[in-house]
C-alpha positions in Angstrom: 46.4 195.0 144.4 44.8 192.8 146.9 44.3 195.9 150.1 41.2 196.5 151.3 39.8 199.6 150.2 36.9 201.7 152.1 33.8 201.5 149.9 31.6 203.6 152.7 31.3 205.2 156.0 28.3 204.9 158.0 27.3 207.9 159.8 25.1 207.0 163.3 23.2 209.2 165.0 20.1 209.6 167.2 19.6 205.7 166.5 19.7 206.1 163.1 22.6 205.1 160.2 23.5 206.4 156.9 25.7 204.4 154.7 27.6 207.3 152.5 29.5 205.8 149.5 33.6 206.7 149.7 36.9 205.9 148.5 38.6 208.5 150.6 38.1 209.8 154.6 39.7 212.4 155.9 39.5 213.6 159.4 40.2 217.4 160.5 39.3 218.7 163.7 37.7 222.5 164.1 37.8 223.4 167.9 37.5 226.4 169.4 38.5 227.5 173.1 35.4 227.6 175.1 35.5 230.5 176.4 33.0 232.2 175.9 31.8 232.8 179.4 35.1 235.2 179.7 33.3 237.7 178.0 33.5 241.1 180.3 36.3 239.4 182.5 38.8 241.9 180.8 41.2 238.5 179.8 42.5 239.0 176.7 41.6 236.6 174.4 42.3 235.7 170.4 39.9 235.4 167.3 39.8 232.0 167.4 38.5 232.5 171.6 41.9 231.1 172.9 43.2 232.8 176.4 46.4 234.8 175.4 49.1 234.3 177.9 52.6 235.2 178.4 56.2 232.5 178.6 55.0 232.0 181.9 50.9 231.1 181.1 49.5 234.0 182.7 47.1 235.9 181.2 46.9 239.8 180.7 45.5 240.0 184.6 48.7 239.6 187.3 47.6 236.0 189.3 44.8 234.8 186.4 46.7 231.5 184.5 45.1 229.4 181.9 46.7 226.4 180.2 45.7 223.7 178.1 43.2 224.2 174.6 41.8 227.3 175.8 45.3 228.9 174.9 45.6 226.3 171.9 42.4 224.8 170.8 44.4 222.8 168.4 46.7 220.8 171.6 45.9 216.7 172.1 44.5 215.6 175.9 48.5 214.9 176.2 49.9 218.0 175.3 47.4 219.6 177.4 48.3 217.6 180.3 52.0 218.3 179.8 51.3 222.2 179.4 49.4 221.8 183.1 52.6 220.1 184.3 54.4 222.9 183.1 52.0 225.6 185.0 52.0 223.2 188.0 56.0 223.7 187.9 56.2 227.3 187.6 53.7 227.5 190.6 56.4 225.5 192.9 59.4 227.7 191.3 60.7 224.9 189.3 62.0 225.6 186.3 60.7 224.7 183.1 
């Protein structure tokens, strides 16, 4: 059918490569929230680690916010950024 088709990945690490035959690669990221340093902070928190917040991204304790993958592990660097924004707005009374 003349397109290129993936034959292999190579895998590097530590200095070293491993060429793994394939026809097929699929990509999934498995994050977490890395919060586990909360632990005893009384912040409520999710299975998965993530901060619970409210509408307004604070957190079960009155003045504690959190934003970003540690309230959804599963956001991209720019949704992250934009949910910032968004708490950065609500702390000068804009509205959202």
């Amino acid at each position: 059918d003349g397109f290129p088709r993936l034959q292999q990945v190579t895998l590097r690490r530590g200095g070293q490569s491993y060429d793994v035959p394939a026809d097929l690669l699929v990509y999934g990221a498995g994050m977490m929230a890395n919060t586990h340093w909360l632990k005893g902070s009384g912040i409520n928190t999710g299975l998965d680690g993530s901060i619970q917040v409210d509408a307004g991204y604070q957190t079960n304790i009155p003045g504690i916010y959190a934003a970003g993958t540690v309230v959804s592990p599963s956001l991209d660097h720019a949704d992250s950024f934009a949910m910032g924004k968004e708490v950065a707005s609500l702390f000068l009374g804009e509205a959202l």
